[in-house]
KENUTOR-270145 format. One line per 3 residues: number of its first residue (from 1); their letters; for each residue x negated, y negated, z negated of N, C-alpha, C. Coordinates in pm, whole numbers, plus 50000, padded with zeros to 5 digits. Last residue first. Layout:
<nodes>
NUM> a> X:Y:Z:X:Y:Z:X:Y:Z  ... .
</nodes>
This chain:
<nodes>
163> xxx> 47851:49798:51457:47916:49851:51439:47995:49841:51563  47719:49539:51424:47647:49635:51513:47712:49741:51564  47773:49422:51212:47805:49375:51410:47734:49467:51466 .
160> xxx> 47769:49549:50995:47932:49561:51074:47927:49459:51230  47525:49555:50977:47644:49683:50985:47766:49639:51080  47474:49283:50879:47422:49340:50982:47510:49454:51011 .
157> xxx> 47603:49241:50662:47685:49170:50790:47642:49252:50894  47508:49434:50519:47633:49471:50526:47702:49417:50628  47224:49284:50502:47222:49425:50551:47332:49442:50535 .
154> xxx> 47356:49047:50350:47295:49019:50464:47263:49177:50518  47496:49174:50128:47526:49148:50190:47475:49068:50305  47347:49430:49910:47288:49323:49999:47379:49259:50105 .
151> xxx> 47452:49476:49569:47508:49543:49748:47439:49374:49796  47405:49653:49313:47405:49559:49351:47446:49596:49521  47478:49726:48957:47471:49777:49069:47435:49642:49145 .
148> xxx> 47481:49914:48633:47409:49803:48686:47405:49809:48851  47601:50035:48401:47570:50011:48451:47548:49935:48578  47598:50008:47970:47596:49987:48100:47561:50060:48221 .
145> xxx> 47569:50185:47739:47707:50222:47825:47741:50122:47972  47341:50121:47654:47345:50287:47755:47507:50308:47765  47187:49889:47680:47292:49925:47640:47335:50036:47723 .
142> xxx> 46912:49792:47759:46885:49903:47660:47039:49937:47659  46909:49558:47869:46856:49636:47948:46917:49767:47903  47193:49294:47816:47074:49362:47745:47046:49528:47817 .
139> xxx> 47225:49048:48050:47236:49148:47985:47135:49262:47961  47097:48825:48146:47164:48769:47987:47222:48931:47924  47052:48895:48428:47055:48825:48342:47023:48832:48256 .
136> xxx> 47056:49317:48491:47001:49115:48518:47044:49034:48441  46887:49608:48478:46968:49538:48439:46945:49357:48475  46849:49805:48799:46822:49760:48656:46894:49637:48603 .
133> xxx> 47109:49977:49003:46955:49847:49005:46947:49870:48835  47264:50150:49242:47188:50086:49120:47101:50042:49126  47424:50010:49539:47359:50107:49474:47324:50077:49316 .
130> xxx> 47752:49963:49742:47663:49941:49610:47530:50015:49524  47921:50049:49913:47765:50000:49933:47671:49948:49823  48192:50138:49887:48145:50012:49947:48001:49929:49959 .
127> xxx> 48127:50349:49748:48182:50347:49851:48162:50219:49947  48024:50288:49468:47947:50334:49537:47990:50306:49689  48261:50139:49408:48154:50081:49437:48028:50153:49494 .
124> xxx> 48433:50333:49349:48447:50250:49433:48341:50154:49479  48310:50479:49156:48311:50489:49277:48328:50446:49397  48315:50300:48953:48191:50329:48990:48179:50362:49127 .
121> xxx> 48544:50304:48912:48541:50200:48958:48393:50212:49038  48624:50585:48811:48701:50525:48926:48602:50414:48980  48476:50603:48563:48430:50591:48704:48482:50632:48791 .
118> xxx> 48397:50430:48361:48496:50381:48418:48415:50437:48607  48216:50460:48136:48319:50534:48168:48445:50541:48248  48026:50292:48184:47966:50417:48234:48079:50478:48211 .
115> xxx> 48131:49971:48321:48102:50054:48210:48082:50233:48239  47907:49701:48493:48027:49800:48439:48018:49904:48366  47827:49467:48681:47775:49534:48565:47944:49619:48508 .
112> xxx> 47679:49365:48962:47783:49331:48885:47696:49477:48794  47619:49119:49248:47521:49232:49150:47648:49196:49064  47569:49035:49588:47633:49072:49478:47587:49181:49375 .
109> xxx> 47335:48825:49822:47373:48968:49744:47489:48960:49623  47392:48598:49955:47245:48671:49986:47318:48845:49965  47620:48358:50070:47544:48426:49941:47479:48553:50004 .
106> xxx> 47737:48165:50220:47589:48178:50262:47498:48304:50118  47985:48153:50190:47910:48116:50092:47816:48059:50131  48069:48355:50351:48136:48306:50393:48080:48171:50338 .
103> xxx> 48025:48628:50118:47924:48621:50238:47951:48451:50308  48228:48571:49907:48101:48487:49896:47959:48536:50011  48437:48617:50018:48397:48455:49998:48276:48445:49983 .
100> xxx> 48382:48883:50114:48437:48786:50206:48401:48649:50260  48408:48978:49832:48246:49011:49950:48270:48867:50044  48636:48905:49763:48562:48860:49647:48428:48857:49790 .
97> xxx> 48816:49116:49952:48799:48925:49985:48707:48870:49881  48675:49324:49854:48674:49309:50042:48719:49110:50007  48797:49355:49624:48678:49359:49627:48609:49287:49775 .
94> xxx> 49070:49409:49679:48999:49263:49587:48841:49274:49614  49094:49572:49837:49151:49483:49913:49071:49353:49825  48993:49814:49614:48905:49778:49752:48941:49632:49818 .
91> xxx> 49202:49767:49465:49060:49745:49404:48981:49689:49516  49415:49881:49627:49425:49747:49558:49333:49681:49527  49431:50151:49686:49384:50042:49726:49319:49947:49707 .
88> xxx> 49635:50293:49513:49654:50267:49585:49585:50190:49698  49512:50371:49241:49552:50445:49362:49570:50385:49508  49746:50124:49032:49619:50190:49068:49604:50289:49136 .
85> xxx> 49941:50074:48948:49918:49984:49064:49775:50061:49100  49979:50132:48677:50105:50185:48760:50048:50146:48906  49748:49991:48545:49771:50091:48546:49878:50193:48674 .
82> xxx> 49623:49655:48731:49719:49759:48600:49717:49886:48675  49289:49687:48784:49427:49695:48852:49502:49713:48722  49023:49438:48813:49120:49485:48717:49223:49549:48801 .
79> xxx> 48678:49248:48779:48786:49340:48856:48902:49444:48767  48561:49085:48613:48681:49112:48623:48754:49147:48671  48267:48997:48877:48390:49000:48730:48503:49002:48707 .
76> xxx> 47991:48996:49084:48126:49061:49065:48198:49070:48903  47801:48701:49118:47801:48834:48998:47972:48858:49062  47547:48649:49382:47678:48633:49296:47698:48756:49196 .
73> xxx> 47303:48475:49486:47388:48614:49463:47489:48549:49391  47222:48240:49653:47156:48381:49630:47213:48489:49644  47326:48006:49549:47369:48070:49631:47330:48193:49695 .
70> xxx> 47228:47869:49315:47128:47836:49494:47198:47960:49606  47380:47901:49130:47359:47774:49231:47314:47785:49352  47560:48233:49231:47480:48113:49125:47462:47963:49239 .
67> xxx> 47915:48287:49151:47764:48228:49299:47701:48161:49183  48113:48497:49083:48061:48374:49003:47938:48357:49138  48448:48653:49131:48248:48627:49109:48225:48477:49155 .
64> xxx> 48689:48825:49013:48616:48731:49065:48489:48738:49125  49020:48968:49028:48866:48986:49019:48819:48826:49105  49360:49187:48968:49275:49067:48965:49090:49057:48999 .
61> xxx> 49675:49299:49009:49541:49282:48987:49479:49164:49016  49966:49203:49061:49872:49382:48986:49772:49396:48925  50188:48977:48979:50029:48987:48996:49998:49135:48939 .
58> xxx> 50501:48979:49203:50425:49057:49071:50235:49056:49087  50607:48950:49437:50580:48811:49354:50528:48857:49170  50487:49150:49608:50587:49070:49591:50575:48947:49515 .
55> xxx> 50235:49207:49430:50318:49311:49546:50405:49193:49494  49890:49086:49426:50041:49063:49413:50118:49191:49511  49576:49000:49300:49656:49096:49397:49813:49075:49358 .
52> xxx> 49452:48670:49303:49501:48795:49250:49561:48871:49347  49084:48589:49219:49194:48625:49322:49258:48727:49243  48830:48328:49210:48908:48428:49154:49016:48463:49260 .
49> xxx> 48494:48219:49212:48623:48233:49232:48695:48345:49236  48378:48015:48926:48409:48128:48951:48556:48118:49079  48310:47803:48764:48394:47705:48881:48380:47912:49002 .
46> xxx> 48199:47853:48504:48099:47883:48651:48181:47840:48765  48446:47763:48375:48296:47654:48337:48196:47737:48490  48584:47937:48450:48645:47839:48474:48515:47729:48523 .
43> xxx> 48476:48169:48329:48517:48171:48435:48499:48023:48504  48517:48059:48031:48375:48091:48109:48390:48097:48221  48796:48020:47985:48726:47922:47998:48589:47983:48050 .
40> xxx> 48857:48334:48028:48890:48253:48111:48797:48131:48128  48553:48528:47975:48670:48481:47845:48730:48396:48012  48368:48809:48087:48370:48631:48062:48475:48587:48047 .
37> xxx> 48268:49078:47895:48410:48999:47933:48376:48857:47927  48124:49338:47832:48034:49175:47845:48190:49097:47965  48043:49517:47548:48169:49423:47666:48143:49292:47700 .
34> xxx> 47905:49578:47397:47904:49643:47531:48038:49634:47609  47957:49499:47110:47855:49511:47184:47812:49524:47288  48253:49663:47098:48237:49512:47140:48077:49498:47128 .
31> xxx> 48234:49954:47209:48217:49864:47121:48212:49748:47153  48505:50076:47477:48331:50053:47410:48353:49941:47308  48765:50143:47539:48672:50204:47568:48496:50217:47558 .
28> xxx> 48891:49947:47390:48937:50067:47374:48788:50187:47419  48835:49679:47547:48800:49713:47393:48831:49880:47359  48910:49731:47786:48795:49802:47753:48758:49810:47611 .
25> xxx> 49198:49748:47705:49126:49823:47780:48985:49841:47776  49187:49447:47680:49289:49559:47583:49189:49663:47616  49118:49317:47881:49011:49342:47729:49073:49424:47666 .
22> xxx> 49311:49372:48054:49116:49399:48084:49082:49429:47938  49538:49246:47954:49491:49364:47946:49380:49468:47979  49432:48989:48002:49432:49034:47831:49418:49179:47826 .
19> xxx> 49424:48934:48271:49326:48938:48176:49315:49013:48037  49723:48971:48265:49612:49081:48338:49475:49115:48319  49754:48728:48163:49838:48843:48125:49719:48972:48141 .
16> xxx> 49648:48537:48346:49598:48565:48244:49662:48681:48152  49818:48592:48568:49684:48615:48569:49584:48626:48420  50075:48516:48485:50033:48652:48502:49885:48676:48538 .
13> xxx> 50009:48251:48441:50051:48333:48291:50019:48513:48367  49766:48063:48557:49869:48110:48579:49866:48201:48463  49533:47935:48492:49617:47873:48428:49737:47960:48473 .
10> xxx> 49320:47985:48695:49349:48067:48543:49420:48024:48460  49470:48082:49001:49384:48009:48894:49465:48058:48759  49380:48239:49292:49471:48252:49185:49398:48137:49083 .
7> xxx> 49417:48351:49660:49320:48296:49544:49384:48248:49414  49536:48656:49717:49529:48519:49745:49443:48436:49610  49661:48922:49861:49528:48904:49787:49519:48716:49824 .
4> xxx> 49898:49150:49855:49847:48999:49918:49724:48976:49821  49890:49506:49922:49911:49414:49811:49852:49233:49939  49941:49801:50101:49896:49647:50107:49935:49579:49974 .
1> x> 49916:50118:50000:50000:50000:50000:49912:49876:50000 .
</nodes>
C-alpha cells in the first residue's frame, strides 16, 4: 500500500503523537542509556527535515535527517511506522524521500544509528544500501545495543543512471 509521504512539522498533534510512541517503544526495548531520541525541540534546533506518512488523512509514520552544515552527510532519525501500518512499505516510501532530500541537498552520505533489536529495520536498511560503519558523533562507541550504518549517496546516484 502507497501511503503520501509529505513534509510534516513538529507542531502537528499526529506527528508528535507518533513521536511519543517512538519513545514508548524503544524505552521498552533498551535502557535509557541507549536511546539516543532527538526530543522534537532538537529536531527543530538542526532545522531537520521531516516527513509524514499518511493513509488518508491518518499520520502512520514518520522520519527525518538532519544535514550537517557543510552538507556532507546527514543523520537518518526517527524513522517510525505504528504498529497496524507496518508491512506494508511505508518505511521504504520514508526512507526513499528522507535519501531524495537530502541527495537533492548536494549531501555526500547518510549515517544513522539504531537498535540491535530492531531488525525489521536493520533490514531494511541493509536493502537499501546501507552497510556498517563504526560509531559517529556524540555517540558512545562501546554501547553494544548500538548499530551503526551508512549509505554513500554519490555511488547510489551513480547506480541508478547507469541502471
Amino acid at each position: 500500500m502507497n501511503a503520501e509521504i509529505r513534509r510534516s512539522e513538529l507542531s502537528d498533534p499526529q506527528i508528535l503523537r507518533l513521536i511519543s510512541q517512538l519513545d514508548s517503544y524503544q524505552s521498552e526495548l533498551y535502557p535509557p542509556e541507549s536511546n539516543h531520541l532527538d526530543s522534537p525541540h532538537d529536531l527543530k534546533q538542526a532545522e531537520a527535515f521531516l516527513v509524514g506518512a499518511f493513509i488518508g488523512d491518518h499520520a502512520v509514520g514518520i522520519g527525518a535527517v538532519k544535514l550537517s552544515p557543510s552538507m556532507r552527510y546527514g543523520e537518518i532519525k526517527r524513522v517510525y511506522v505504528e504498529e497496524n501500518s507496518r508491512g506494508l512499505g511505508i518505511s521504504g516510501q520514508i526512507m526513499g524521500a528522507l535519501e531524495a532530500y537530502a541527495r537533492d541537498q548536494g549531501c555526500h552520505s547518510l549515517v544513522l544509528e539504531t537498535g540491535i533489536f530492531q531488525k525489521s529495520a536493520i533490514r531494511l536498511y541493509e536493502r537499501l544500501g546501507y552497510h556498517y560503519r563504526t560509531a559517529f558523533g556524540d555517540y558512545p562507541a562501546d554501547d553494544p545495543h548500538s548499530v551503526f550504518m551508512e549509505k554513500n549517496l554519490a555511488e547510489s546516484s551513480r547506480e541508478l543512471l547507469e541502471a
